[in-house]
Biopython code that builds the backbone (N, CA, C, O; Angstrom):
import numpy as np
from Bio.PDB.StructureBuilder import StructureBuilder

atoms = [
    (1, "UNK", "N", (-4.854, -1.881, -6.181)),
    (1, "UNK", "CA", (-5.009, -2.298, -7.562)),
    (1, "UNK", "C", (-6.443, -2.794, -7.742)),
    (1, "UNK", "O", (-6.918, -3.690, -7.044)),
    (2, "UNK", "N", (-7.110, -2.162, -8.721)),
    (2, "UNK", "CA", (-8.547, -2.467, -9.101)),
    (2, "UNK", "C", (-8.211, -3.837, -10.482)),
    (2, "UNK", "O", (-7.130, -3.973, -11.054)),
    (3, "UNK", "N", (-9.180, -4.493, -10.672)),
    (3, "UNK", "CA", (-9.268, -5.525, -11.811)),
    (3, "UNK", "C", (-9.181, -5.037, -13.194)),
    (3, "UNK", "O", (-8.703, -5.755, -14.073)),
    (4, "UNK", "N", (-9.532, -4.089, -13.385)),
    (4, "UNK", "CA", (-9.129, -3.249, -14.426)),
    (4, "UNK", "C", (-7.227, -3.294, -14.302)),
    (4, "UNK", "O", (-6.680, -4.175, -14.966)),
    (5, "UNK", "N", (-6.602, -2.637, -13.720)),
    (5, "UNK", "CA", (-5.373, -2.657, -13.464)),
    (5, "UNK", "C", (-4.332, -4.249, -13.267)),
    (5, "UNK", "O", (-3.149, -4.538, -13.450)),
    (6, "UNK", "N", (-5.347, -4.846, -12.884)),
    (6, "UNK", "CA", (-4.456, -6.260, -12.786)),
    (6, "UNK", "C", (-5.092, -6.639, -13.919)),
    (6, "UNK", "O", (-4.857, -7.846, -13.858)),
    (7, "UNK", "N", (-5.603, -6.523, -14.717)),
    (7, "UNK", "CA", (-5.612, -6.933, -16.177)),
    (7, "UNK", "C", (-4.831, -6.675, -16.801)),
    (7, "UNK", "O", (-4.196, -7.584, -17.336)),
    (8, "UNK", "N", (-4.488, -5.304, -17.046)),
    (8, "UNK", "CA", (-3.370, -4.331, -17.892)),
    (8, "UNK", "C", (-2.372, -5.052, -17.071)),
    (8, "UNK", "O", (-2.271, -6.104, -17.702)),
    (9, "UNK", "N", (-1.798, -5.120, -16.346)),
    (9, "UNK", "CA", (-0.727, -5.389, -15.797)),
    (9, "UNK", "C", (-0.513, -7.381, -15.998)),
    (9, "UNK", "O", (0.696, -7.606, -16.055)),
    (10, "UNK", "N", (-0.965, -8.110, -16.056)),
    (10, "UNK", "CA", (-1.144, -9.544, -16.761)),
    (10, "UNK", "C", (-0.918, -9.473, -18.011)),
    (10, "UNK", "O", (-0.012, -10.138, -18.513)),
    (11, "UNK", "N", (-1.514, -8.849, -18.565)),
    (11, "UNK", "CA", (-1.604, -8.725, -20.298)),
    (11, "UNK", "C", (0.284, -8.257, -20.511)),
    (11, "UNK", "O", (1.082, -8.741, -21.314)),
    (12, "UNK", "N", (0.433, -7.569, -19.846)),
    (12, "UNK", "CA", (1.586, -6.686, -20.744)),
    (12, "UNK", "C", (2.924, -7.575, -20.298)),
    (12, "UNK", "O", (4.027, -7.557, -20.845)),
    (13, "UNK", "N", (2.395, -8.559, -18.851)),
    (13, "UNK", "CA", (3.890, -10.087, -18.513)),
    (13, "UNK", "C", (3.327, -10.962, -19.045)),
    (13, "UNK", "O", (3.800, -12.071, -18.795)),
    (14, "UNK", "N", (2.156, -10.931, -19.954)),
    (14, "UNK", "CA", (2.016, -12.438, -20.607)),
    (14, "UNK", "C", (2.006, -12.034, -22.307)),
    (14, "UNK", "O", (2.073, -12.970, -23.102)),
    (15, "UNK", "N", (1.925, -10.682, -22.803)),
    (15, "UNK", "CA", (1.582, -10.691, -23.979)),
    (15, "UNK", "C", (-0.004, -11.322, -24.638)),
    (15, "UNK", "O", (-0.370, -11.374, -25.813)),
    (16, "UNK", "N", (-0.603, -11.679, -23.592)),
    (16, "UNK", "CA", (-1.846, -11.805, -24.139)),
    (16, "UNK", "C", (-2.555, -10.538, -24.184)),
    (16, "UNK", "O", (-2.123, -9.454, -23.793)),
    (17, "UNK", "N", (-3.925, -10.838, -24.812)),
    (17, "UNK", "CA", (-4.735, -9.340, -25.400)),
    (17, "UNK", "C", (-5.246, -9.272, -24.024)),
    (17, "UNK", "O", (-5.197, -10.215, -23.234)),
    (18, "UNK", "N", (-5.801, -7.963, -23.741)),
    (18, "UNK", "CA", (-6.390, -7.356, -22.632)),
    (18, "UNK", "C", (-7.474, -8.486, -22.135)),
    (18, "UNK", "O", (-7.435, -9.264, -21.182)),
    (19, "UNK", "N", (-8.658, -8.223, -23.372)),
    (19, "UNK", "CA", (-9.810, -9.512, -23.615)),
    (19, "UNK", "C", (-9.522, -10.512, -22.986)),
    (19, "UNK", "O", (-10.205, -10.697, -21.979)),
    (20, "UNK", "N", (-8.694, -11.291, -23.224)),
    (20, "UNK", "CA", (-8.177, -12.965, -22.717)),
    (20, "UNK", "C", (-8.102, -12.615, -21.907)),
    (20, "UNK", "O", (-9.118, -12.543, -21.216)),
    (21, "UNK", "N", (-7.113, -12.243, -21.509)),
    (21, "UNK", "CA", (-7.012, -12.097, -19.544)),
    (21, "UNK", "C", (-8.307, -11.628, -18.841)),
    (21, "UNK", "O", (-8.591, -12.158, -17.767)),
    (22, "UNK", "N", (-8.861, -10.974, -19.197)),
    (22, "UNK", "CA", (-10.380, -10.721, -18.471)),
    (22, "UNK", "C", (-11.257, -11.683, -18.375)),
    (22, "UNK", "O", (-11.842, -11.997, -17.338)),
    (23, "UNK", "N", (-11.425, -12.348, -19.782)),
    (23, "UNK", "CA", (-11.943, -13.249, -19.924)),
    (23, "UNK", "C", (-11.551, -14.684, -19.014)),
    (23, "UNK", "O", (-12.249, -15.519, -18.438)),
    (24, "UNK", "N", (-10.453, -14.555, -19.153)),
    (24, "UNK", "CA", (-9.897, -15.871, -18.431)),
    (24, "UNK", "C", (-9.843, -15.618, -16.643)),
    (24, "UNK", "O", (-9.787, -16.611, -15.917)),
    (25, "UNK", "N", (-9.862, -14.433, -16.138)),
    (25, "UNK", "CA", (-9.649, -13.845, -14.753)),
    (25, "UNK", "C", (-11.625, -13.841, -14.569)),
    (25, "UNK", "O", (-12.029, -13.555, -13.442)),
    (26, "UNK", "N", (-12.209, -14.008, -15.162)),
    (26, "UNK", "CA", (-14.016, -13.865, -14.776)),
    (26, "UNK", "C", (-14.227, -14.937, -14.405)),
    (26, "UNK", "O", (-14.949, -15.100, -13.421)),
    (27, "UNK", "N", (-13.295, -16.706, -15.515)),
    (27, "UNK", "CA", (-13.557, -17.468, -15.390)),
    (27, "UNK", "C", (-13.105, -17.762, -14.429)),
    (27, "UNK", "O", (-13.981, -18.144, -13.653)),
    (28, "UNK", "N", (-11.672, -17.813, -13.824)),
    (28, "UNK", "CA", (-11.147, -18.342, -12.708)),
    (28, "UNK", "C", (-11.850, -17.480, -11.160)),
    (28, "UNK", "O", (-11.524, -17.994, -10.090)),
    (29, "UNK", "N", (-12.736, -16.270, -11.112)),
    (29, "UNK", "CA", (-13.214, -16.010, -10.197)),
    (29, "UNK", "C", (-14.649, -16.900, -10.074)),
    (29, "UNK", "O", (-15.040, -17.689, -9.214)),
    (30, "UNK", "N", (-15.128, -16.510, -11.072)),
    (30, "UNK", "CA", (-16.436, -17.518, -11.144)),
    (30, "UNK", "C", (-16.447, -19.119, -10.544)),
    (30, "UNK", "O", (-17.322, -19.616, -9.834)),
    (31, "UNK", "N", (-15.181, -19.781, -11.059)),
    (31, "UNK", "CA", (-14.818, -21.042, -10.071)),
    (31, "UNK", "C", (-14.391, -21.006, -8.721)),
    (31, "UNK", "O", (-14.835, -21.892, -7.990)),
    (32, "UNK", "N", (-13.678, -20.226, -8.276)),
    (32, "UNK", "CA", (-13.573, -19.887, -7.012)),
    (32, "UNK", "C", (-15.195, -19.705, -6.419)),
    (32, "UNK", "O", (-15.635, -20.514, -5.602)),
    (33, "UNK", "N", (-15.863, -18.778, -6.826)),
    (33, "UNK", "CA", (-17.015, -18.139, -6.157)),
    (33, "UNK", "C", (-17.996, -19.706, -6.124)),
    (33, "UNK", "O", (-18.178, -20.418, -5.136)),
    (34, "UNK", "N", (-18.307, -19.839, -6.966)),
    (34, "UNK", "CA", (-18.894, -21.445, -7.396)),
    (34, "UNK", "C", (-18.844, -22.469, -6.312)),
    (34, "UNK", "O", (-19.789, -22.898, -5.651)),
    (35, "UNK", "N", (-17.130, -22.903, -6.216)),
    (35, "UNK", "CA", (-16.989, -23.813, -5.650)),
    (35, "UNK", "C", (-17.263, -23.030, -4.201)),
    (35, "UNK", "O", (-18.270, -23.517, -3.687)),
    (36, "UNK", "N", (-16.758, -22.105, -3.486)),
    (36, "UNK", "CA", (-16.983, -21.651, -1.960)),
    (36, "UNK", "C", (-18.498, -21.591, -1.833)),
    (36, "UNK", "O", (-18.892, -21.636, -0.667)),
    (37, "UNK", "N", (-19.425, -21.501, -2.762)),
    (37, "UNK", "CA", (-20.767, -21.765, -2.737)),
    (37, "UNK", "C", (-21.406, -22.682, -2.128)),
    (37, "UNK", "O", (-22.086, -22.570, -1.109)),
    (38, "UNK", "N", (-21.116, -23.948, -2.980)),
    (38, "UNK", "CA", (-21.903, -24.729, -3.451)),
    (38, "UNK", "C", (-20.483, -26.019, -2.195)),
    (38, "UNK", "O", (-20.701, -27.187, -2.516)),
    (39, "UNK", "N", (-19.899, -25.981, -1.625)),
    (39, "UNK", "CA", (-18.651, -26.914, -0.883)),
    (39, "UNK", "C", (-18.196, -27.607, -1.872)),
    (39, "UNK", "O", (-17.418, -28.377, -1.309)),
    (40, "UNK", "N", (-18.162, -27.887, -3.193)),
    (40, "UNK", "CA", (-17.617, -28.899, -4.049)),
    (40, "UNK", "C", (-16.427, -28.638, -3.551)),
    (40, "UNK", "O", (-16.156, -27.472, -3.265)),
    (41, "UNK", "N", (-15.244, -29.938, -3.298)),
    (41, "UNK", "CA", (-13.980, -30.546, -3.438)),
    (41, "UNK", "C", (-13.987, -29.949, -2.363)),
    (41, "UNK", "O", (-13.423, -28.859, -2.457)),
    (42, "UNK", "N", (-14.557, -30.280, -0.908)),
    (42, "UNK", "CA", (-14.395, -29.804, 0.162)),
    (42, "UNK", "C", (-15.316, -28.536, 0.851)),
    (42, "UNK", "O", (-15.805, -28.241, 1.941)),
    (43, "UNK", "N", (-15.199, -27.910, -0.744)),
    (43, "UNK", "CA", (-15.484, -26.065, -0.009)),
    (43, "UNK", "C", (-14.242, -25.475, -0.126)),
    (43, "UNK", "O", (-14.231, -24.249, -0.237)),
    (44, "UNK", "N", (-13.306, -26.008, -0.127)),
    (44, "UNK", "CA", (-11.885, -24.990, 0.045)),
    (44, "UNK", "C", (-11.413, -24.594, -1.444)),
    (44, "UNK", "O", (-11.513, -25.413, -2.358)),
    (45, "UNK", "N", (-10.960, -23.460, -1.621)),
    (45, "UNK", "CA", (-10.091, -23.396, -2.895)),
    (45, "UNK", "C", (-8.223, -22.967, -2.260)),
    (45, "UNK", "O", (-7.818, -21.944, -1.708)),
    (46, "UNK", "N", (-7.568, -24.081, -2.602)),
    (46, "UNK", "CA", (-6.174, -24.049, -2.320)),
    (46, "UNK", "C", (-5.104, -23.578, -3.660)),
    (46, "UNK", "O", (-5.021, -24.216, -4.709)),
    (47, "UNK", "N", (-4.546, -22.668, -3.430)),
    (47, "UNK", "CA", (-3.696, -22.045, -4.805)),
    (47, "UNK", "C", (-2.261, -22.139, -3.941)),
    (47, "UNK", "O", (-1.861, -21.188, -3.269)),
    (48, "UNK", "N", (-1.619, -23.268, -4.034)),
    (48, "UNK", "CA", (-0.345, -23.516, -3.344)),
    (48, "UNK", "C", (0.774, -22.436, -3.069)),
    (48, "UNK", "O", (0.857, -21.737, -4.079)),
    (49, "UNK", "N", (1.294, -22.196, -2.506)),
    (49, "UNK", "CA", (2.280, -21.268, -2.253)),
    (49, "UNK", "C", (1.511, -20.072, -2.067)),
    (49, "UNK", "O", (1.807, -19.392, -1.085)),
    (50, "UNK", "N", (0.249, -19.537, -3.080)),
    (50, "UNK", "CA", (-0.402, -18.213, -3.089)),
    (50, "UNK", "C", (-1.158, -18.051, -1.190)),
    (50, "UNK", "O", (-0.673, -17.391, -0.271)),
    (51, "UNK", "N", (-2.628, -19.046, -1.163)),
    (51, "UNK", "CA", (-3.278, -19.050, -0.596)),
    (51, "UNK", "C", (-4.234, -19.932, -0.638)),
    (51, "UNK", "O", (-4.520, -20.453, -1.716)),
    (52, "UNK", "N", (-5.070, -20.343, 0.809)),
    (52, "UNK", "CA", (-6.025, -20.741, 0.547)),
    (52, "UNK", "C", (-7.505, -20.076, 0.854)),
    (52, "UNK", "O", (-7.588, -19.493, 1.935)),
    (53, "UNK", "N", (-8.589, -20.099, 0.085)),
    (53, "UNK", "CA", (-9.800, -19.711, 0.177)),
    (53, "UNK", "C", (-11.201, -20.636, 1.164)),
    (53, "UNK", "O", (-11.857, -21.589, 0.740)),
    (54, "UNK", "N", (-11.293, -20.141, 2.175)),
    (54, "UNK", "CA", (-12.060, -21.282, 2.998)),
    (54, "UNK", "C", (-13.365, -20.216, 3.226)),
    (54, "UNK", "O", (-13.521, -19.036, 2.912)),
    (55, "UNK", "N", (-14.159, -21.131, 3.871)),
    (55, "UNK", "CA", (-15.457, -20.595, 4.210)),
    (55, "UNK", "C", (-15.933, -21.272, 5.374)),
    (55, "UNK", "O", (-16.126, -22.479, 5.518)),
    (56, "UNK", "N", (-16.124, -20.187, 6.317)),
    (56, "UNK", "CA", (-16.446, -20.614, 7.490)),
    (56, "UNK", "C", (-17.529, -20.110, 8.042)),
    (56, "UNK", "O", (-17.873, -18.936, 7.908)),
    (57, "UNK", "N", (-18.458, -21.419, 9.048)),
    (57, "UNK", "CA", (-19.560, -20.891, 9.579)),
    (57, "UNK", "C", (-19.861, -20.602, 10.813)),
    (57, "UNK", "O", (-19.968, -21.389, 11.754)),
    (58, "UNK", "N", (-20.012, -19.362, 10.808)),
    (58, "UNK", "CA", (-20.627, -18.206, 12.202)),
    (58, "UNK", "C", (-22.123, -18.603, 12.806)),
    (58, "UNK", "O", (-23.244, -18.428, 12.328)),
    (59, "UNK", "N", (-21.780, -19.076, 13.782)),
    (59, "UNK", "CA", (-23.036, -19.343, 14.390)),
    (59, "UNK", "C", (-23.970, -18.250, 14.543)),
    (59, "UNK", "O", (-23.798, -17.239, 13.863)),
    (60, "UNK", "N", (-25.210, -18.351, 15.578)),
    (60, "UNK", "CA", (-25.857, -17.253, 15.467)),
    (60, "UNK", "C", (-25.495, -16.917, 17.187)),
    (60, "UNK", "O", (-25.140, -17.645, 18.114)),
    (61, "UNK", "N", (-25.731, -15.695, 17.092)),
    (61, "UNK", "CA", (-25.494, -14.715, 18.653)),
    (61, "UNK", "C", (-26.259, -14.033, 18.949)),
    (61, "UNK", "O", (-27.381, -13.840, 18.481)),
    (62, "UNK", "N", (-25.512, -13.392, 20.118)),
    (62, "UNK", "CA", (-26.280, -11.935, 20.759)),
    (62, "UNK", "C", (-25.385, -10.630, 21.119)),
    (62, "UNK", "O", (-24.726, -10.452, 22.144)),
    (63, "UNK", "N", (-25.513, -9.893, 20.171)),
    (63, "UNK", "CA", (-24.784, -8.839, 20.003)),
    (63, "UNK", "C", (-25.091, -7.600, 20.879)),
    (63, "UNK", "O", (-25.899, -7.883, 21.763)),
    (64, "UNK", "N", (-24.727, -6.443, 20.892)),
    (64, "UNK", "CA", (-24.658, -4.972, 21.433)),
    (64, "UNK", "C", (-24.513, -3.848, 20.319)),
    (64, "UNK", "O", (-23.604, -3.613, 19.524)),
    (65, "UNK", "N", (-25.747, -3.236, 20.552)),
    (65, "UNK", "CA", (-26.106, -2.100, 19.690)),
    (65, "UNK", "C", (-25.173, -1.229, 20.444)),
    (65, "UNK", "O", (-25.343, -1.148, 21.660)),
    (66, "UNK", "N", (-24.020, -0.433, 19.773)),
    (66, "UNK", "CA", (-23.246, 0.284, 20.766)),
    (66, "UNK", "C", (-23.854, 1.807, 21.053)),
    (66, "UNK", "O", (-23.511, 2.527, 21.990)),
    (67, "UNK", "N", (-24.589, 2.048, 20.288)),
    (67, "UNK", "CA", (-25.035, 3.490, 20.987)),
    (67, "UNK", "C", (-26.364, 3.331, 21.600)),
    (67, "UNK", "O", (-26.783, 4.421, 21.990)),
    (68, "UNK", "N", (-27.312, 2.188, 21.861)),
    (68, "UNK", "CA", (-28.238, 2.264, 23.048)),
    (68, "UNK", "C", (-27.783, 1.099, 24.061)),
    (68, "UNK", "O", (-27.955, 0.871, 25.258)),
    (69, "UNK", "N", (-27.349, 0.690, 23.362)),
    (69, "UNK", "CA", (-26.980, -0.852, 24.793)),
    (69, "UNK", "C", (-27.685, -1.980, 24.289)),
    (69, "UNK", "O", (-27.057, -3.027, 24.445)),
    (70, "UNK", "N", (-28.564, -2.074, 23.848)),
    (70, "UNK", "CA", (-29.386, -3.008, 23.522)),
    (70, "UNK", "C", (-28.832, -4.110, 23.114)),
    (70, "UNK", "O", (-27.658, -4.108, 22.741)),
    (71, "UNK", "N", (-29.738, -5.453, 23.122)),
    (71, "UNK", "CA", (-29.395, -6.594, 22.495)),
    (71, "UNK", "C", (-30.091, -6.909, 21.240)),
    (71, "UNK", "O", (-31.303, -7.080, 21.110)),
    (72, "UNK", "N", (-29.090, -6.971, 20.238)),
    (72, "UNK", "CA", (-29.539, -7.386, 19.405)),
    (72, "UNK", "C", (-29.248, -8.936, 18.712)),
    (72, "UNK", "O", (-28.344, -9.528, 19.302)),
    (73, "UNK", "N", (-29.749, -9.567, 17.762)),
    (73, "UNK", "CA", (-29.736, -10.962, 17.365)),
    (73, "UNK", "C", (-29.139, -10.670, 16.505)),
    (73, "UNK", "O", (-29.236, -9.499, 16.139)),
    (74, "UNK", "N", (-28.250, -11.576, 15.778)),
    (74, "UNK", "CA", (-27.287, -11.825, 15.032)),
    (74, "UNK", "C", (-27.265, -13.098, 14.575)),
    (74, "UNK", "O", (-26.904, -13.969, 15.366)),
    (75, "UNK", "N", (-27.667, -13.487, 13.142)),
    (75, "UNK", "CA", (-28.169, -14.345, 12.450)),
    (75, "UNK", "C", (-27.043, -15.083, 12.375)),
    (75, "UNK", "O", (-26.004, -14.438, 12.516)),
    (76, "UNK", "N", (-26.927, -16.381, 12.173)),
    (76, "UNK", "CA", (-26.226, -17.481, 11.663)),
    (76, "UNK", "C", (-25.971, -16.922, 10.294)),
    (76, "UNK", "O", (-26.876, -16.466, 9.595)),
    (77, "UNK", "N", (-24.332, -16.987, 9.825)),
    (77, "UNK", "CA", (-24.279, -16.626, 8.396)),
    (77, "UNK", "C", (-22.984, -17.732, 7.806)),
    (77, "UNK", "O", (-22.621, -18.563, 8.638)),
    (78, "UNK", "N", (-22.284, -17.772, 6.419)),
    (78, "UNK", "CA", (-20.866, -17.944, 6.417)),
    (78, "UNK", "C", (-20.398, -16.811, 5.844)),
    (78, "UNK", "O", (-20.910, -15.908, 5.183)),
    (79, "UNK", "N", (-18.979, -17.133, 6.364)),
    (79, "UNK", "CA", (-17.793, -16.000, 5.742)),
    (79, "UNK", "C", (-16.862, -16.780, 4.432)),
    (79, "UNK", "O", (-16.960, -17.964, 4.112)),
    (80, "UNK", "N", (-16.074, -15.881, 3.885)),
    (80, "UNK", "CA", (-14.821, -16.349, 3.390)),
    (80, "UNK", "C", (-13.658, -15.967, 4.335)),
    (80, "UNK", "O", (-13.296, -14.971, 4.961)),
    (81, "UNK", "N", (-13.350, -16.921, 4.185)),
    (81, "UNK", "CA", (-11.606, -16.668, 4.893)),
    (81, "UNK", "C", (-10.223, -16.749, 3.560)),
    (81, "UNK", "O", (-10.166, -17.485, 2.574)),
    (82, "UNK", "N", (-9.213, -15.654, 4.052)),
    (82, "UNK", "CA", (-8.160, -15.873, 2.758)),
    (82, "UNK", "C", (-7.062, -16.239, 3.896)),
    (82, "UNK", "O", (-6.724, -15.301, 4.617)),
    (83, "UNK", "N", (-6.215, -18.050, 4.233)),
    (83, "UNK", "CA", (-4.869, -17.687, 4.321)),
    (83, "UNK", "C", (-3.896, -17.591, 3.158)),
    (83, "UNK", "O", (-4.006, -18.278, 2.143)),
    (84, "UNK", "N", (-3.023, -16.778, 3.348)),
    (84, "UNK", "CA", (-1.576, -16.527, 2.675)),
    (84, "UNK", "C", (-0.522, -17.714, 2.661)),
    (84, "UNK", "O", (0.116, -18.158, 3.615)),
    (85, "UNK", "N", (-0.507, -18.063, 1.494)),
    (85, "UNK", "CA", (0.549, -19.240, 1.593)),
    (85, "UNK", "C", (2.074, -18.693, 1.642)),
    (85, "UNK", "O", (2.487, -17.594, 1.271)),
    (86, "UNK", "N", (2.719, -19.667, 2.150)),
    (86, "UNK", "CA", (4.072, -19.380, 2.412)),
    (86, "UNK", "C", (4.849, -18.581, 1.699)),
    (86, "UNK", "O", (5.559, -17.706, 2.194)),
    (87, "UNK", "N", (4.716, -18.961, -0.091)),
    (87, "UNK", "CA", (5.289, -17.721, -0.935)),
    (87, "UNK", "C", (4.863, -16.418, -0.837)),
    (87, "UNK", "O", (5.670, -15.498, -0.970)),
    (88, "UNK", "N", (3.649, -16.214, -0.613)),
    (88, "UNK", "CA", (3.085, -15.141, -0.860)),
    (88, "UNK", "C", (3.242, -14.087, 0.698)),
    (88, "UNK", "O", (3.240, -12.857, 0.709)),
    (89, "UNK", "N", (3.374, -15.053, 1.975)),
    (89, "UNK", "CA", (4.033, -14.194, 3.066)),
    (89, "UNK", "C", (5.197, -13.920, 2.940)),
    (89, "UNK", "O", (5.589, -12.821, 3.331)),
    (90, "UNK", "N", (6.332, -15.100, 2.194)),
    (90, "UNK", "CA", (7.469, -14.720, 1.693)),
    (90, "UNK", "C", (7.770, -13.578, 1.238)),
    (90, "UNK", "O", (8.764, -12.966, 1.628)),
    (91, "UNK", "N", (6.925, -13.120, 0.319)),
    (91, "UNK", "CA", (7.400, -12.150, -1.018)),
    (91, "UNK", "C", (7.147, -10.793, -0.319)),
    (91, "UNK", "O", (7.914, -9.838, -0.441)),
    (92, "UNK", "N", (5.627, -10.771, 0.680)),
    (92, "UNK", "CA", (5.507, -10.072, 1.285)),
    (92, "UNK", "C", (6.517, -9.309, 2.669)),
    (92, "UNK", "O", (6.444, -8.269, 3.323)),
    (93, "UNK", "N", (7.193, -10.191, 2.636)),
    (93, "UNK", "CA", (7.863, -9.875, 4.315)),
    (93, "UNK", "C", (9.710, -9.606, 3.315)),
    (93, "UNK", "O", (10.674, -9.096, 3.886)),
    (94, "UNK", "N", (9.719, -9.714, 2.986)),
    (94, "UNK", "CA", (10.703, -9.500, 2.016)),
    (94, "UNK", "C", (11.471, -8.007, 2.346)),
    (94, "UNK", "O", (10.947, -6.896, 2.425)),
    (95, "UNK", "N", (12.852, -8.376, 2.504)),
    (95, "UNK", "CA", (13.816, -6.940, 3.289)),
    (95, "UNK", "C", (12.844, -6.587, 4.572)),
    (95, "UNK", "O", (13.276, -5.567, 5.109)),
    (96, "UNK", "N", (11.796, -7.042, 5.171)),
    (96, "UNK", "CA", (11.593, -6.807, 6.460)),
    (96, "UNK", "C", (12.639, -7.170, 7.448)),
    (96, "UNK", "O", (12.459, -6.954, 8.646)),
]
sb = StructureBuilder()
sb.init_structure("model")
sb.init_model(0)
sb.init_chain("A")
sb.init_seg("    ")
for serial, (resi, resn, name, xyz) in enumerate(atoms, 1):
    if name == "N":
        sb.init_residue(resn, " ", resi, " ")
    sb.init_atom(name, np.array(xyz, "f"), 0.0, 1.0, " ", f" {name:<3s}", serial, name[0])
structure = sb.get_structure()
């Protein structure tokens, strides 16, 4: 499912216009993205039962170029991390 599609698909279980939900889905990514930025309220974004959004930092290394052998350097960076909250492994594992 592309964002285009989870729009249409929001709009048509909420009855709101296409617009709103986009509008309102830019805003709630934009706060997510924001806060994993910048660490406000931790750094974490927690959506209970859904998931939580963390960001974690990768030190720096020494890697392997796999087709000469070589060593290469590998910069210090962060990631995002997504866990799955309990509902959402729930819903997922569901008739498994």
């Amino acid at each position: 499912m592309n964002k285009a599609q989870l729009i249409d698909e929001v709009a048509g279980r909420t009855g709101m216009s296409k617009k709103a939900v986009g509008d309102v889905l830019d805003g709630i990514l934009e706060v997510v993205t924001d806060t994993l930025a910048s660490g406000e309220y931790g750094g974490d974004v927690a959506l209970i039962g859904f998931g939580t959004f963390q960001v974690n930092d990768r030190p720096a290394r020494i890697g392997r170029n796999p087709q000469t052998g070589a060593e290469v350097k590998i910069e210090a960076s962060r990631a995002v991390k997504f866990s799955a909250g309990s509902k959402l492994k729930a819903a997922v594992n569901q008739g498994r």
